[in-house]
C-alpha positions as CSV (number, residue, x, y, z in Angstrom):
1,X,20.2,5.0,-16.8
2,X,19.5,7.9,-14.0
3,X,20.4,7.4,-10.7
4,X,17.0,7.6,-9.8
5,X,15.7,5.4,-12.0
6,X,17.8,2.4,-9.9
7,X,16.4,-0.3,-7.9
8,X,17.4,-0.1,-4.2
9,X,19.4,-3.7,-5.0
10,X,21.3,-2.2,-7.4
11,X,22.0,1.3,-5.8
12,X,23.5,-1.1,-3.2
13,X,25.7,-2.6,-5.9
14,X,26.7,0.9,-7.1
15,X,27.5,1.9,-3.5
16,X,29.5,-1.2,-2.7
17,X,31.3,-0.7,-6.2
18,X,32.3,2.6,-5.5
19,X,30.3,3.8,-8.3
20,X,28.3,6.1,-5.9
21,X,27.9,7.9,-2.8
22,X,25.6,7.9,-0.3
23,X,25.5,11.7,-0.8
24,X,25.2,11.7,-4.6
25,X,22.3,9.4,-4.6
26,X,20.5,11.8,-2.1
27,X,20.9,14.4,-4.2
28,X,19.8,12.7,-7.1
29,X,16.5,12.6,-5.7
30,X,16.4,15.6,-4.2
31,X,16.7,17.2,-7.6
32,X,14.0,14.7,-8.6
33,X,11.4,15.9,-6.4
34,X,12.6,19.4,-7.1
35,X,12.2,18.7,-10.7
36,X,8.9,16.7,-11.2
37,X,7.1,16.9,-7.6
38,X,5.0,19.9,-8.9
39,X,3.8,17.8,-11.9
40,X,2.6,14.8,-9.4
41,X,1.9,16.1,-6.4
42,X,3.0,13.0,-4.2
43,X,4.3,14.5,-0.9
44,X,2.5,16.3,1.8
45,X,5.6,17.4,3.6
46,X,9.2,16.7,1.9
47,X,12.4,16.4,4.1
48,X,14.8,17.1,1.2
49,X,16.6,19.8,3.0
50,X,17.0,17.6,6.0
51,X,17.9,14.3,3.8
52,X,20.5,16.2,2.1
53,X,22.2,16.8,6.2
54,X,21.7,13.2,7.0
55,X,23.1,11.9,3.8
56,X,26.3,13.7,4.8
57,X,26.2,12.8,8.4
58,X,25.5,9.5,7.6
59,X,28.5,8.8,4.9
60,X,31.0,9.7,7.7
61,X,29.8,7.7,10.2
62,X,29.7,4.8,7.3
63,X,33.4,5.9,6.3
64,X,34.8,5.7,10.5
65,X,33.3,2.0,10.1
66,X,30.4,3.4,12.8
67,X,27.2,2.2,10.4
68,X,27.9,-1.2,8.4
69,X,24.1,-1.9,7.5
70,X,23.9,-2.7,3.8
71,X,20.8,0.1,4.1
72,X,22.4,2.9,5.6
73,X,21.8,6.0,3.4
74,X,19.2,4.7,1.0
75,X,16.2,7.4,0.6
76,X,12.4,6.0,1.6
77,X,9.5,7.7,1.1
78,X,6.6,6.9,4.3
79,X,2.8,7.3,3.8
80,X,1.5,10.2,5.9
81,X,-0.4,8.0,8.1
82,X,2.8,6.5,9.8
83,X,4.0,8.5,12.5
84,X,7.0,10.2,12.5
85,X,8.5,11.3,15.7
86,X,9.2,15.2,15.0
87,X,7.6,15.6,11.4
88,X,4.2,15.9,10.8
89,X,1.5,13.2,10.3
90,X,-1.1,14.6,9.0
91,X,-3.3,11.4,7.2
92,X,-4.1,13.8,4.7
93,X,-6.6,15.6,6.7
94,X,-7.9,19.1,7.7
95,X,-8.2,17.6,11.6
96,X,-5.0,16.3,12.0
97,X,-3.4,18.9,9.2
98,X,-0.7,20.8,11.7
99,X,-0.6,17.0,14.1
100,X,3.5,16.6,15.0
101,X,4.0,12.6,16.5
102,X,5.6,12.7,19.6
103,X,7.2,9.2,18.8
104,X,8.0,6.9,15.6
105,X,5.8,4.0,14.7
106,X,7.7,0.4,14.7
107,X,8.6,0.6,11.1
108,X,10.0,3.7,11.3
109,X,12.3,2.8,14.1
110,X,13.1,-0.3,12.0
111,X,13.9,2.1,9.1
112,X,16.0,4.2,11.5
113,X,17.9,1.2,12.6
114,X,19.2,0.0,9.6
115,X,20.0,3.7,8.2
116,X,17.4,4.8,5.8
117,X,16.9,8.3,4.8
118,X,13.2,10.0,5.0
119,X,12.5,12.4,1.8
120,X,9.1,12.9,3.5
121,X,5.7,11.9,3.8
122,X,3.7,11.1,1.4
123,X,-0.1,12.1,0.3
124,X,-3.1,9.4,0.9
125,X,-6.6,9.4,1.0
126,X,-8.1,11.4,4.0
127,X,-7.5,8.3,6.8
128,X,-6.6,5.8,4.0
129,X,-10.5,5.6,2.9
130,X,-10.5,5.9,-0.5
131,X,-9.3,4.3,-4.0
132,X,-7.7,6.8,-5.7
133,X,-5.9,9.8,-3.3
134,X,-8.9,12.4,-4.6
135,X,-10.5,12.6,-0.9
136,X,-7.0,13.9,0.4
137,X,-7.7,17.4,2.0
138,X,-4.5,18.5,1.3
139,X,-3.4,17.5,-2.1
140,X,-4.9,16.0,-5.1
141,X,-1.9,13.1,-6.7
142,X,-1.7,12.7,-10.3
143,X,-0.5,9.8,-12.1
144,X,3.0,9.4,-13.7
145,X,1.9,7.0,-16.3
146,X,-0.8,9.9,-17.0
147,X,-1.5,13.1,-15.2
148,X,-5.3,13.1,-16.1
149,X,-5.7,9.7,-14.0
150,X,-6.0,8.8,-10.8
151,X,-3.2,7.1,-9.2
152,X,-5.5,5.4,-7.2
153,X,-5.7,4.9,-3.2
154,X,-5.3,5.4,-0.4
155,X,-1.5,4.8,-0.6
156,X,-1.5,6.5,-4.3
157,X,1.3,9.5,-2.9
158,X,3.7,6.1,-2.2
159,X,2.9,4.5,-5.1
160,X,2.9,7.5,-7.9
161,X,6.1,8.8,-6.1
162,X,7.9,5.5,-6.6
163,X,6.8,5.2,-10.3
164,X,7.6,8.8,-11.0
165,X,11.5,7.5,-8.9
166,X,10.8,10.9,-6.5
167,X,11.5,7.9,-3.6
168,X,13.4,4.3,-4.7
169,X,11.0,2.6,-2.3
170,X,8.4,4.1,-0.1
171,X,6.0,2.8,2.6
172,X,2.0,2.2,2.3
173,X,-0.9,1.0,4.1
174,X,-3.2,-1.6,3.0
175,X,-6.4,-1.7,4.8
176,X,-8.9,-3.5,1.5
177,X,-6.2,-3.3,-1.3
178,X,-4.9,0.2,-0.4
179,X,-0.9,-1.0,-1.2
180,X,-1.9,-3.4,-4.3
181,X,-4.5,-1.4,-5.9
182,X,-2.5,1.7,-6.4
183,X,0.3,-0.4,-7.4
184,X,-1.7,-2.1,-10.1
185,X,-2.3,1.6,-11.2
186,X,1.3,3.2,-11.5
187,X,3.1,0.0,-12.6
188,X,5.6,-0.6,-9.2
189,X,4.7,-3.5,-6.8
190,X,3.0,-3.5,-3.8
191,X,2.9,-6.1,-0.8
192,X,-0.1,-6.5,1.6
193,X,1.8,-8.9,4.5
194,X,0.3,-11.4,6.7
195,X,-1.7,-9.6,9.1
196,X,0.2,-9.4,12.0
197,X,3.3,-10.6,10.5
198,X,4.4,-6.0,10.1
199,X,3.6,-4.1,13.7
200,X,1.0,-1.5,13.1
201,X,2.4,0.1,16.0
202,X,2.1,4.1,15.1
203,X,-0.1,3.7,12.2
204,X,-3.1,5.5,12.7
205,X,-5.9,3.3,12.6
206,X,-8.5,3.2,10.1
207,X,-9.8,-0.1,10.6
208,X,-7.6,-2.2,13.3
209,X,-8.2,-5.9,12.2
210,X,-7.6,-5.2,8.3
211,X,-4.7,-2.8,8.5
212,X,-1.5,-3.7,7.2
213,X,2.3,-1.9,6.5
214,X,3.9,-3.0,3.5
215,X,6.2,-2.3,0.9
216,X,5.7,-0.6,-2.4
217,X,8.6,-1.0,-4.5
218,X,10.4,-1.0,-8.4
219,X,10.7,-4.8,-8.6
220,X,10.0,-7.7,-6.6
221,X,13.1,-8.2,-5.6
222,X,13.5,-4.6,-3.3
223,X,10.1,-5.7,-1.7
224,X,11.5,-8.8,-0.3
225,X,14.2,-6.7,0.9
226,X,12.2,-4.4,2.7
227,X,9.9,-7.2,4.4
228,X,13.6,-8.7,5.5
229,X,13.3,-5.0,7.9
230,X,9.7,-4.6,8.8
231,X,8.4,-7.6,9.7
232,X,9.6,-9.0,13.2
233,X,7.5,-9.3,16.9
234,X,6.1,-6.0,18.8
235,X,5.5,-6.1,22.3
236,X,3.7,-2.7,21.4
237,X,1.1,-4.7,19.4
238,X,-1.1,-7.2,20.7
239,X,-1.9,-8.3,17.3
240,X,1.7,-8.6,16.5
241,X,2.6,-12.5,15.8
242,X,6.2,-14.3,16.7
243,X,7.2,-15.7,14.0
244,X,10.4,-17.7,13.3
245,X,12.7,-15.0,11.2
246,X,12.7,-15.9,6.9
247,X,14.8,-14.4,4.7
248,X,12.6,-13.4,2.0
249,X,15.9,-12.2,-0.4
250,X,16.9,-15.6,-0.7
251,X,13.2,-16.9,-1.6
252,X,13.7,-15.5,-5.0
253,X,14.7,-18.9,-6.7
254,X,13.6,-17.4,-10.5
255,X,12.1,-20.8,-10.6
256,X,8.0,-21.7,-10.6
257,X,8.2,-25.7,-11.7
258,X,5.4,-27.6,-10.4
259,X,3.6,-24.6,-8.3
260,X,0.1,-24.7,-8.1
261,X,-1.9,-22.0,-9.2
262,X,-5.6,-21.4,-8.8
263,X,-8.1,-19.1,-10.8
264,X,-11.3,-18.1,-9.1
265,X,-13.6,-18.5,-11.7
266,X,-15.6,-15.5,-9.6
267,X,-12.5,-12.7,-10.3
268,X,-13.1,-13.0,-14.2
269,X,-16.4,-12.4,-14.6
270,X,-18.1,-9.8,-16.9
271,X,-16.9,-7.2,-14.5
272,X,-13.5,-7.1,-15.6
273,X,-12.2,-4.9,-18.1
274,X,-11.7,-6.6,-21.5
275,X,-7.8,-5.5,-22.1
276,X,-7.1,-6.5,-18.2
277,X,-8.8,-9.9,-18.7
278,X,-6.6,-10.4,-21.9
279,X,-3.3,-9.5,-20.1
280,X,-4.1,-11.6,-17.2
281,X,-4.8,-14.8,-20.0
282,X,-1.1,-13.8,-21.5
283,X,0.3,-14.0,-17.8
284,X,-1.7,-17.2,-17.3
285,X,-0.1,-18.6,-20.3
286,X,3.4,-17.6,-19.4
287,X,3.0,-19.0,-16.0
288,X,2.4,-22.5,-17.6
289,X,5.1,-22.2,-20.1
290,X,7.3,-21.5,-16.8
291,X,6.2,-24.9,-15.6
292,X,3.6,-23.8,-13.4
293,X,0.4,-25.6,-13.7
294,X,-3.1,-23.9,-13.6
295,X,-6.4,-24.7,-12.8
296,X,-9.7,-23.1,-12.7
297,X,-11.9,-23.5,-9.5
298,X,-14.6,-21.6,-7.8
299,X,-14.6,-19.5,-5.0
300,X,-18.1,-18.5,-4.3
301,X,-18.0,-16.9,-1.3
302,X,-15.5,-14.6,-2.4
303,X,-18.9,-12.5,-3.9
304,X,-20.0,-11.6,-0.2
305,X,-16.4,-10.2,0.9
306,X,-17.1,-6.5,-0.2
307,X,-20.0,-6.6,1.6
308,X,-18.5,-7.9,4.4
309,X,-15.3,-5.9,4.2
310,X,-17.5,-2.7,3.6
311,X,-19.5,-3.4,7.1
312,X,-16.0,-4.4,9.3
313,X,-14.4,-1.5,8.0
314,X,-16.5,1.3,9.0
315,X,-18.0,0.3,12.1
316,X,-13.6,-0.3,12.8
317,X,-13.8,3.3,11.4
318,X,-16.6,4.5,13.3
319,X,-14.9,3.2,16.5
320,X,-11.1,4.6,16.0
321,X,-12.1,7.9,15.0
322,X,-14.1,9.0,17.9
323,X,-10.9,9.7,19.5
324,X,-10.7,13.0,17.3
325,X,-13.5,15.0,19.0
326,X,-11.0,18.6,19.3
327,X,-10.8,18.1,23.2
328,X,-7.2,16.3,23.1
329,X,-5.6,17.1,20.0
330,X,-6.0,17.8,16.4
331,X,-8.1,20.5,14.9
332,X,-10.8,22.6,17.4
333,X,-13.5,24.7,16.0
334,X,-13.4,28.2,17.2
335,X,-17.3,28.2,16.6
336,X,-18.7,27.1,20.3
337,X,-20.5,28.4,23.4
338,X,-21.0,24.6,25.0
339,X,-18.5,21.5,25.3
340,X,-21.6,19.9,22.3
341,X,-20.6,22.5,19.9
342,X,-17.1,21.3,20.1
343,X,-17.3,17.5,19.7
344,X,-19.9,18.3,16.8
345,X,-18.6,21.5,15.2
346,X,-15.0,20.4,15.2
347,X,-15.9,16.9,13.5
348,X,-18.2,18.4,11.1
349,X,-15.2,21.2,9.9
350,X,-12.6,18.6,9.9
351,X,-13.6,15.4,8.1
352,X,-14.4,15.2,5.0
353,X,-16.9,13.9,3.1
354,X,-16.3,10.3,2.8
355,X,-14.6,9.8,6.2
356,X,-18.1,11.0,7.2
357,X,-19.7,8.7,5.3
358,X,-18.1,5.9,6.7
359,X,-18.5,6.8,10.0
360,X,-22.1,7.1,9.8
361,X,-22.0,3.7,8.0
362,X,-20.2,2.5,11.0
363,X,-22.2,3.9,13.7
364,X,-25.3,2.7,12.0
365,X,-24.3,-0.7,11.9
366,X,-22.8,-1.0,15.8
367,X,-26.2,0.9,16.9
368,X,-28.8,-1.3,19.2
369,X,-31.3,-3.1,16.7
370,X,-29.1,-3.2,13.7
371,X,-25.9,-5.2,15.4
372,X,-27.2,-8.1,15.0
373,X,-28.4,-7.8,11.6
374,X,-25.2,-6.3,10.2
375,X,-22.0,-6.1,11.9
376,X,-22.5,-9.5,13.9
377,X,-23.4,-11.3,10.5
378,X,-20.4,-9.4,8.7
379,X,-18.1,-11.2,11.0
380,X,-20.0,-14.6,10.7
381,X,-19.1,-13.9,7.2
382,X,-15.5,-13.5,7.0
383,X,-15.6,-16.5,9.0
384,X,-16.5,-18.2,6.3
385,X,-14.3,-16.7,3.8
386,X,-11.4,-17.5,6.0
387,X,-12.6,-21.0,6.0
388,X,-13.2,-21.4,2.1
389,X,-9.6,-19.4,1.6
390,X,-8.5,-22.4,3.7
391,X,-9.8,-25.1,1.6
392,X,-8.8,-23.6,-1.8
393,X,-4.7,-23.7,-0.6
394,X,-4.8,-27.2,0.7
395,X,-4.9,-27.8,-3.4
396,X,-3.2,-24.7,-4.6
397,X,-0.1,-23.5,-3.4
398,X,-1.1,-19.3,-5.1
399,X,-4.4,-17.5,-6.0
400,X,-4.4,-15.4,-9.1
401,X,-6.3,-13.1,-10.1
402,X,-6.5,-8.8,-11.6
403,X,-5.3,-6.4,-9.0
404,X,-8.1,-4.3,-10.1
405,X,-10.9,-5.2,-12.7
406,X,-9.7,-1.6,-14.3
407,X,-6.9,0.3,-15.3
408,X,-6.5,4.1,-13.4
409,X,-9.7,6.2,-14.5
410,X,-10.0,9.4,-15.3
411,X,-9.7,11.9,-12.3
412,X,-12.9,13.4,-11.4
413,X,-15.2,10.3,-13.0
414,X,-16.0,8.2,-9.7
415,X,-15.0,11.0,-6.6
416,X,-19.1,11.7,-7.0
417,X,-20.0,8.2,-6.4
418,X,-19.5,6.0,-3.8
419,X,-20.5,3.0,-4.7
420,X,-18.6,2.7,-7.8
421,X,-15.1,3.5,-6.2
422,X,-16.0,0.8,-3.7
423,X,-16.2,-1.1,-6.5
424,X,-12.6,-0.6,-7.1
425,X,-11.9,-2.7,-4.3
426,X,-13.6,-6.0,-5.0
427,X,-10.2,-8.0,-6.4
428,X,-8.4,-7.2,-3.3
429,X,-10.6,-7.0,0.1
430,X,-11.0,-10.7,0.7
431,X,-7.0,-10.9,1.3
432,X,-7.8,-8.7,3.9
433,X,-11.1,-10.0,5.4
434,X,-8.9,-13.0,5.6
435,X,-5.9,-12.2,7.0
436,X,-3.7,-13.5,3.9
437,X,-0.9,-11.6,1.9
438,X,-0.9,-10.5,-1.1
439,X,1.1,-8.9,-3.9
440,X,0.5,-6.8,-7.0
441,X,2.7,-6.9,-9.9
442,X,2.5,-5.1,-13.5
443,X,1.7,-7.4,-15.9
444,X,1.3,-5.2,-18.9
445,X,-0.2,-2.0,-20.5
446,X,-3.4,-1.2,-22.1
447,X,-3.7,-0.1,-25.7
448,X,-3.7,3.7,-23.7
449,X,-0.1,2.6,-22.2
450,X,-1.9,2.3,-18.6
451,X,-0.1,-0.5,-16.6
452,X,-2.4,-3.5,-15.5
453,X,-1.7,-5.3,-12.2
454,X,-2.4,-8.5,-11.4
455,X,-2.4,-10.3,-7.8
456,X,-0.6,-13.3,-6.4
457,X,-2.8,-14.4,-2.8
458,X,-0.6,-16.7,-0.7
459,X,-1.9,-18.3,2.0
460,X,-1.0,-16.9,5.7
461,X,2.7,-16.4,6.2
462,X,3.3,-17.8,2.9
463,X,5.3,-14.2,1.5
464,X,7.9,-16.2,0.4
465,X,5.2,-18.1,-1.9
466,X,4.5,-15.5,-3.6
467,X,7.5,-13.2,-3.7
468,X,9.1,-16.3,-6.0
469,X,5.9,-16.5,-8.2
470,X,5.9,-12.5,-8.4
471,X,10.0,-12.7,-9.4
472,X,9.7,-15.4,-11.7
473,X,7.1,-13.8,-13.7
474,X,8.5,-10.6,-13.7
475,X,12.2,-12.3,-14.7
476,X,10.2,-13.4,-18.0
477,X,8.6,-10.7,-19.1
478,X,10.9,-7.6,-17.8
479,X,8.0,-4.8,-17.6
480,X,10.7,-2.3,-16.6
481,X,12.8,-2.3,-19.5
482,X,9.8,-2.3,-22.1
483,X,7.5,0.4,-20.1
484,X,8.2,3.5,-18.3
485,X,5.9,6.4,-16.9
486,X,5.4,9.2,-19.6
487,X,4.0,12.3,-17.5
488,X,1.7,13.0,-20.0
489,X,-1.3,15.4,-20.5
């Protein structure tokens, strides 16, 4: 097997083997993104020059006894809306295109900490709004499993550059599915957190009370070790909760006997893609052969949460981007006479389409006469699918359902519309309206070879729920060793 082909857990037992460097694992994927980076398109700006200096730096300081994190010298790959003191942050955007952070965001600090090395930043939709990286403004992502499809979005650079192993692990956003829905579509596994449980401290906003940092990984396993290093109390984040530290490493008992798992009849319905639903049935079935048992039960209001996520989102949106108006930094038009010109000239050159879009949404929505009606109703809303969430774990200790109710489409075939890549969304934006984690894991392949993800919903700072359920299932049916990314044309 290729070094790059490794999970971080068992990098960590080649390094403490002796079986490799620090330094030869960096250059391992170095040569990676050297090799097949052009293919995929994944990274806005790579740091391979500069990982290749810290790998050395790093081994010496490991060697004199001055590092002894289990961590230190492991590559990461960040999504390019996570600052990055010193490297650009661009959130894949013509108005913050040349943007260099003054400072790191939380997790980046907890990254530095324990030793990790940055290969760079990698490509999103424009201001994490989209589902599937096309409204980038800088870079168009391709999918491993197939370059003609969409990785899907808006973390699809973290998640196609950790199927394609260009990064062992990388870091992503989820905002209404925008870790687990990309997961679902390159075969790796993605974890939305708790909110509040990660710091969003340094990650641009999109949509402040649905944002999320997590993990995208190999196997479930590395993700639990990553949530061991990002999660944790910020004083820089008021919506940053104290909770009492869990070691989510040693959750993984490989061992589902008696767990309680509920299928919303409402996430099956004649929306779903036939081969998804099927795989999802087999999953269902190995779940109970595991011991688990399964039940069917409704959860109604769940059919109101894209509606409700859709109207919280951009006026959230709306809000957090007036910021950018070319006065105090990002892009400025160089068309103006008047201080007007600039605020609208600079805005109109700089955002693209679908930020626009949501904006407008947002504005619409917050305006005098429509409050009421929309955004104040939106929030009475997720209210109540908090509230219905709440009754449907004090029976079941898991949610499943499909990550996505497709496999990655074709690139191209939904950019055009909005509606039906909003649609994209509607397995995985209640876990956010909610506040609950969630995880995607692969859980087979179409008769195409496209990976199919399904979700695990735990109920709030229940990761360690979930992260067993996700290991145990993915200990019985070993998608890694039977499927692999192809690259094909």
């Amino acid at each position: 097997m290729e070094i790059t082909e490794l999970t971080v857990h068992e990098l960590q037992e080649k390094i403490k083997n002796k079986e490799l460097t620090i330094s030869e694992i960096t250059k391992a994927y170095v040569d990676r993104i050297n090799d097949k980076e052009k293919d995929v398109n994944c990274f806005i700006t790579t740091l391979t020059d500069e990982a290749i200096e810290k790998s050395k730096e790093m081994e010496k300081k490991i060697n004199n006894g001055e590092i002894t994190s289990e961590l230190a010298g492991i590559p990461i790959g960040i999504k390019d809306n996570i600052c990055t003191k010193g490297v650009k942050t661009t959130c894949a955007s013509k108005m913050l295109e040349n943007f260099v952070s003054p400072y790191n965001a939380t997790v980046v600090e907890k990254l530095n900490s324990e030793g990790l090395i940055n290969l760079g930043k990698l490509n999103m939709d424009e201001f994490a709004m989209g589902a599937s990286t096309e409204y980038s403004a800088l870079a168009r992502t391709k999918n491993p499993w197939n370059l003609n499809k969409v990785p899907g979005g808006s973390s699809g650079g973290s998640a196609a550059a950790v199927a394609a192993d260009l990064v062992p692990w990388a870091l992503g956003s989820d905002t209404g599915g925008s870790i687990r829905q990309p997961a679902s579509f390159c075969g790796v596994v993605g974890l939305k957190p708790t909110y509040g449980l990660v710091s969003r401290f340094g990650l641009v906003a999109f949509a402040s009370s649905l944002d999320q940092i997590g993990p995208i990984t190999k196997d479930v396993k590395d993700s639990a070790i990553l949530l061991n290093i990002l999660v944790g109390h910020d004083e820089k984040d008021t919506t940053s909760l104290d909770m009492p530290k869990v070691d989510y490493v040693s959750s993984l008992k490989n061992d589902v006997k008696g767990l309680k798992i509920g299928l919303p009849k409402e996430f099956y319905g004649d929306g779903i893609n036939s081969e998804v639903k099927k795989n999802l049935e087999q999953a269902i079935e190995k779940y109970k052969e595991l011991g688990a048992e399964v039940e069917e039960f409704s959860l109604d209001i769940a059919q109101y949460a894209l509606a409700t996520y859709y109207i919280i989102a951009c006026a959230e949106a709306s809000s957090n981007l007036g910021r950018f108006d070319g006065i105090r930094y990002g892009y400025r038009t160089k068309n103006y006479e008047k201080l007007e010109d600039i605020y609208k000239n600079s805005r109109s050159e700089a955002f693209g389409d679908e930020v626009k879009r949501r904006i407008i949404l947002g504005t619409y929505v917050l305006s005098s006469g429509y409050y009421d009606a929309y955004y104040k109703k939106a929030q009475q809303v997720r209210t109540l699918v908090k509230n219905e969430f709440d009754k449907a774990f004090e029976k079941y200790d898991i949610i499943l359902t499909p990550t996505s109710p497709t496999v990655a489409f074709d690139a191209e075939t939904k950019s055009n519309n909005p509606l039906e890549m909003y649609l994209a969304d509607i397995c995985t934006v209640s876990v956010n309206v909610a506040g609950l984690p969630g995880i995607s894991i692969p859980c087979g392949v179409d008769s195409n070879g496209m990976p199919i993800g399904m979700q695990l919903i735990g109920n709030r700072f229940c990761e360690s729920t979930i992260l067993n359920a996700a290991y145990t299932y993915e200990q019985a049916i070993k998608f890694r060793e039977r499927f692999k990314p192809t690259f094909k044309k």
